[in-house]
N, C-alpha and C positions, 0 to 999 in steps of 0.2 A: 594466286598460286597456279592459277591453270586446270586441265587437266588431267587425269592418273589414269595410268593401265592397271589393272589388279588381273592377275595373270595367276593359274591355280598351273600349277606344272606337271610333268609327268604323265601327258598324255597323250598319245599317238595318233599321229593325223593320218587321215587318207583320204584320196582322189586327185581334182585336177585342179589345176590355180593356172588362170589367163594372166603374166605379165602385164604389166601397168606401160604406157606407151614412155619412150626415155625423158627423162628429167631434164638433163646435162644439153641434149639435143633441143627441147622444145624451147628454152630462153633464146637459142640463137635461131631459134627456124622462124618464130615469132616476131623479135627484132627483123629479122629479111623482112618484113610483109612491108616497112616501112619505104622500101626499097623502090618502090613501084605505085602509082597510082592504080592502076588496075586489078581486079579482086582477085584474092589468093586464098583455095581451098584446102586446109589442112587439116588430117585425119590422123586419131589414135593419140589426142592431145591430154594426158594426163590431168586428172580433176585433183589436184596437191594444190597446198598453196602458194608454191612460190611464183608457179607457173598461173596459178588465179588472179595473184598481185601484179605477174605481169602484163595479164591481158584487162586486167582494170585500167593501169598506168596508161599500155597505148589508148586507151579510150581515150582515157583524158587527153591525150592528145592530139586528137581527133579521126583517131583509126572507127572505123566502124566495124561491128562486131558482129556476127550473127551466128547465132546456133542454127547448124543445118535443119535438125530436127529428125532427120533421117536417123544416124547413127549418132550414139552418144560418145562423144569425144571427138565431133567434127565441128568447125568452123569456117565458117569464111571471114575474111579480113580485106579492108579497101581502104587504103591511106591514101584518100584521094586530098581531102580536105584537110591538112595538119595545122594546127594550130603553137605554133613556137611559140607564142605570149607563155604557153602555161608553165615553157623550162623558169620563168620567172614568179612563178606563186609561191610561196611556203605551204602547201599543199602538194605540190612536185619534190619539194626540199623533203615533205616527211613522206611519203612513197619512194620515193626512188631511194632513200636513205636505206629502208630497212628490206632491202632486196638487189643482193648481189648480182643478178642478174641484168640488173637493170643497166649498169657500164656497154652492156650491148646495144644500147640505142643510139651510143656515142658517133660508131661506124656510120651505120646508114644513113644519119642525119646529117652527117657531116658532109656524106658523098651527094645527097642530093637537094640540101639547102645552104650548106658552105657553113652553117651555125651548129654547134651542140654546147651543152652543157650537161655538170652530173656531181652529184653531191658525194662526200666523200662516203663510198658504202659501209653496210654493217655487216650481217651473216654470220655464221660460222664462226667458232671460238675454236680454231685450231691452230692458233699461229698467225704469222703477218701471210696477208696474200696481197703480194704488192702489184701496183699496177700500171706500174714504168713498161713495161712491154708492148700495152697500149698505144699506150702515147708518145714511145720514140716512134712506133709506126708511124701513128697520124704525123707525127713531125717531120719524119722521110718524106711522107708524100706531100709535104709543102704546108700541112696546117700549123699554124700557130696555136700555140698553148700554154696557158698560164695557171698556177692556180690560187685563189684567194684563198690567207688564211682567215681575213675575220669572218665569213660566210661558208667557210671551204667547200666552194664549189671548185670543180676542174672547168675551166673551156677551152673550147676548140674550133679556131675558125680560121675559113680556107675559101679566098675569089675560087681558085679551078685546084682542085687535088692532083698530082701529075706522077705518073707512073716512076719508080724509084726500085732500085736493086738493097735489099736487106733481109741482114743475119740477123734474128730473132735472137735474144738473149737469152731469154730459157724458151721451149718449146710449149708454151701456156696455150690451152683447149681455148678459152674465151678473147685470149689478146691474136689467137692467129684468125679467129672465126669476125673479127669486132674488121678486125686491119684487110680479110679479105671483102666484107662489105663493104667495105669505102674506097678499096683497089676497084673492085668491077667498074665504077663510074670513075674512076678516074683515067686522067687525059695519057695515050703512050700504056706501056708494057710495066709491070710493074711484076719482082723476084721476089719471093719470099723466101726464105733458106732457113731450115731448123723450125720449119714449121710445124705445128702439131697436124699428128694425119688421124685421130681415132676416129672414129665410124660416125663419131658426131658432125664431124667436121666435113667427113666425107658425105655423110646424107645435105649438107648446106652446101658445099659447092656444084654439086648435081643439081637439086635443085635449082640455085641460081643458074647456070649454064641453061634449063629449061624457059627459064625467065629471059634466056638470050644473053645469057654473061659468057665470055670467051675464058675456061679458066684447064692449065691443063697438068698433070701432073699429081692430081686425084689418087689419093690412098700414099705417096709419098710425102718428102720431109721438104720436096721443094716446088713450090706452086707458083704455075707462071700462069700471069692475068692481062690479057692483053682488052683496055678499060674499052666500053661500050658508052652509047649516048644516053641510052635508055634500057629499062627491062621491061616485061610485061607480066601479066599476072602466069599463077601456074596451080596444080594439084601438088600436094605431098602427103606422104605416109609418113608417119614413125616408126621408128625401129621398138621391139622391146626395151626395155630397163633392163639392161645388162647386169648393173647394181643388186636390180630385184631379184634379176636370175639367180644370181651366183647367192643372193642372202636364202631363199628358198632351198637350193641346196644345204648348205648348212644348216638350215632347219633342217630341214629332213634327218640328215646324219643322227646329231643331235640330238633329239624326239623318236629316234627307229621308226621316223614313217616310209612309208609307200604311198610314192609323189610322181605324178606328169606335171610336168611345165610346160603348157600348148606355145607352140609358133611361137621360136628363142630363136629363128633367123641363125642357128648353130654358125652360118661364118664369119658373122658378124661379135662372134665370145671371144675372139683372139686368144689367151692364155687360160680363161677362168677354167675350163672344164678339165684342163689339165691338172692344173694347181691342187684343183679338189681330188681328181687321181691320187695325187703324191699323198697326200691325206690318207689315201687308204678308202675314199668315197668312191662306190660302182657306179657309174653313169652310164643308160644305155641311149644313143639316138635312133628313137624311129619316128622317121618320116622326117620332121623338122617338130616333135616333141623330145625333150626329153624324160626320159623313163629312170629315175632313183626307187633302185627294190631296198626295199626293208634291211638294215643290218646290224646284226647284234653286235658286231666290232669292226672297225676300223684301225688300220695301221699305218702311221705317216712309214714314208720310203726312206730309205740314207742317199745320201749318193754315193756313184759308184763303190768310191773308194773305204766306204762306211763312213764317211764322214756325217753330222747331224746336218737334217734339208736345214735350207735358209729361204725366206720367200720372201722379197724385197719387192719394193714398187717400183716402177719405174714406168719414163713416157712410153706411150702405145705405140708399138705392138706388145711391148712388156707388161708387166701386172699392173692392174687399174690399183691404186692409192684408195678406193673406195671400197673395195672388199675389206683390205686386210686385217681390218677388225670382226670380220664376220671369220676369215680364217682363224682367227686367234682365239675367239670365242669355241668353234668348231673344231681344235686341237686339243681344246680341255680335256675332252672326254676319249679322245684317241688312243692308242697305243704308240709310247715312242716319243720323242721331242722336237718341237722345231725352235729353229730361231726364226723371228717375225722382225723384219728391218724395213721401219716407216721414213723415207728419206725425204720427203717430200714436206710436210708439213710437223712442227716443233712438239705440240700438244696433243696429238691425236690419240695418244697410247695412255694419257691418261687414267683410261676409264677403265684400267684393269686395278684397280683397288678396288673397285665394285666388285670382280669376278672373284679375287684373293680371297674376299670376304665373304662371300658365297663357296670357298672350299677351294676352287681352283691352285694349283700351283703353277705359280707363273713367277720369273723374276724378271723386274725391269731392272735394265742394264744399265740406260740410260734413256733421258726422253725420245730417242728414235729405236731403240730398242727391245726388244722382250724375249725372251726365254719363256717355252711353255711344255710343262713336262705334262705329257698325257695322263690322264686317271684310270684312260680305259675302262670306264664306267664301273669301278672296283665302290665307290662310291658317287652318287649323284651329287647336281650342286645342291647350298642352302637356298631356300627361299631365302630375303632380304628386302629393304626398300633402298630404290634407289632412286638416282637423277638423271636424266639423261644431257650430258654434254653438247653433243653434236648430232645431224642426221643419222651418220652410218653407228656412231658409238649405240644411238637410241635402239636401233636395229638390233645388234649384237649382242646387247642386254635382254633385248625381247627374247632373243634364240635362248642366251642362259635362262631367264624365267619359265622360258616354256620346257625345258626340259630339267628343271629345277625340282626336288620335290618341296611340296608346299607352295604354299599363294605369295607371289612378291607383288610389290607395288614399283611401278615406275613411274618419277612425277616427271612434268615438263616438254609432257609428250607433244608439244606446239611441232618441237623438234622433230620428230618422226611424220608428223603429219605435212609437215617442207617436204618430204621426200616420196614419199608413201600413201597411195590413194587406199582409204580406208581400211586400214591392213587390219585390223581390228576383224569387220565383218567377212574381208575375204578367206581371214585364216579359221574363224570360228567353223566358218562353210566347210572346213575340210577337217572338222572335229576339234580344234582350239575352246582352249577355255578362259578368253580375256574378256574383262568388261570394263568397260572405258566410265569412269566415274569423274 
């Protein structure tokens, strides 16, 4: 079974909460360290598990790991030594399977040993997250790829990877981040076009450029990589969890607490602070915190025309696909109605049968859609037991518990904890009433 959050609701938090360093960022900043024989210091590394699982895997494969010791959430990394025998163990086959993340070791290994391989991944029950975008890259730039069904591993091998002009199919965070590590070392200029540019992507090609990779066009959709022989080792930061930002928002709302969010790197939120605006949520920034004061109501906006908002996902600079269940959760109690359009992934919206059931009025329209008519807190949720789906669904469920009255139970919380470094104890700290059973 796993296990449970028991979550007592209706209780109003207050103080500060330090963002956890990014999620989404750390799988691909981590895969770069492969990049380079030389040692690579990265700081503000997230203690979640997916990001745990993936710094176990490089071991295995002969990255050497160290905790600085200094500050907690710093590393050093030195892929001096790598060991390719291990992409052939069934000990690689069940690692790397049960971590999406791990499709990112494909790039660097390919760019700097000509060999990869990668079993077919698991994660996330949101839908198909296909990963053709990947690998017509790799195949642009001259790798061969095939994939077995009786083993279903993918591979990918490549004598010299060679600079190549392409239009990305969809604009994917991991297949543009995976295809620019393997561009850097490759031979000649290589175009990417319809590339994803979110802040993830942008912290990993800075980086690289640091490491001596020529790449230019940084925070656009077209990134030119003119390939280098070699990199060297470098420093990096993490950005906050944007994710985190924006779900603490919503709590707050939610709960009527009185909330700082220390160092949110505010230019790096692209849409979220807005969104929460339109909600009817006060956000103040001072300094590079943000400042959420206590309120007893909130009102989503119309547009102009009075028509009902709509807040759809879309690639970055538009709305991260990762909130919008924490928007949808955080409209319950609103005054006013939105429509919530998940375009991106089939299943995501699932998990508002849990909320219905806890009082909420919400209609799903269809699986990418939901209607959620405010309560304006006329009535609080039911407490309930629930399940948690997915990372962000687990999330959104925790915000309806916490502002819930009565005690709910969330099981399966493995899910939340993928995402979310001990959110349990950091949210107790700020007057929460969860305890992990």
């Amino acid at each position: 079974m796993g296990n449970s959050f028991e979550v007592i609701g209706g209780t109003e938090l207050s103080g500060e909460i330090v963002p956890q360093g990014a999620k989404n960022e750390a799988l691909q900043i981590l895969c770069a360290t492969l990049l380079t024989p030389e040692k690579v210091v990265i700081r503000n590394i997230p203690d979640i598990r997916d990001v745990n699982k993936l710094i176990e895997l490089l071991q295995h494969l002969g990255v050497r790991v160290e905790q600085t010791g200094v500050i907690k959430g710093e590393f050093t990394f030195e892929a001096k030594d790598i060991q390719l025998d291990y992409l052939e163990t069934p000990d690689f086959k069940k690692q790397a399977a049960a971590l999406r993340g791990s499709i990112m070791i494909v790039g660097p290994l390919l760019a700097r040993f000509g060999y990869a391989k990668i079993p077919k991944p698991g994660g996330d029950k949101i839908g198909r997250r296909r990963l053709d975008t990947h690998f017509i890259g790799f195949q642009s730039l001259g790798a061969a790829f095939n994939y077995s069904e009786n083993d279903s591993f993918y591979t990918c091998t490549a004598k010299k990877l060679k600079g190549a002009f392409m239009l990305l199919d969809e604009a994917s965070v991991t297949g543009t981040a995976n295809i620019v590590m393997a561009a850097v070392l490759a031979e000649g200029t290589t175009t990417i076009y319809n590339a994803a540019c979110e802040p993830y992507v942008q912290q990993l090609c800075r980086m690289l450029n640091r490491m001596g990779a020529k790449i230019s066009g940084i925070g656009s959709n077209m990134l030119i990589i003119e390939g280098v022989t070699s990199l060297n080792g470098t420093e990096h930061k993490m950005l906050p969890d944007m994710i985190e930002i924006g779900s603490f928002i919503g709590l707050a709302a939610m709960t009527r607490s009185e909330l700082t969010i220390k160092d949110v790197s505010y230019a790096n939120l692209g849409q979220i602070p807005d969104v929460f605006r339109r909600l009817g949520i006060q956000l103040e920034l001072r300094g590079d915190d943000l400042y959420i004061p206590r309120q007893e109501h909130y009102e989503i906006e119309t547009f102009i025309d009075g028509s009902i908002l709509t807040v759809a996902d879309q690639i970055w600079p538009g709305f991260t696909p990762d909130l919008l269940s924490v928007i949808l959760v955080t409209a319950t109690q609103a005054a006013g109605t939105v429509l919530i359009h998940q375009k991106m992934f089939e299943s995501r919206l699932f998990f508002v049968d849990k909320l219905i059931d806890m009082g909420a009025q919400i209609i799903l329209c269809d699986p990418h859609r939901a209607t959620v008519i405010g309560l304006n807190r006329r009535q609080p949720l039911r407490a309930i037991q629930m399940t948690s789906p997915d990372i962000r669904a687990g999330v959104a469920l925790l915000i309806a518990a916490m502002s819930a009255k009565g005690t709910s139970v969330i099981h399966n919380i493995e899910q939340i904890d993928r995402g979310y470094q001990r959110i349990d104890e950091r949210l107790n700290a700020l007057g929460a009433q969860i305890k992990r059973v």
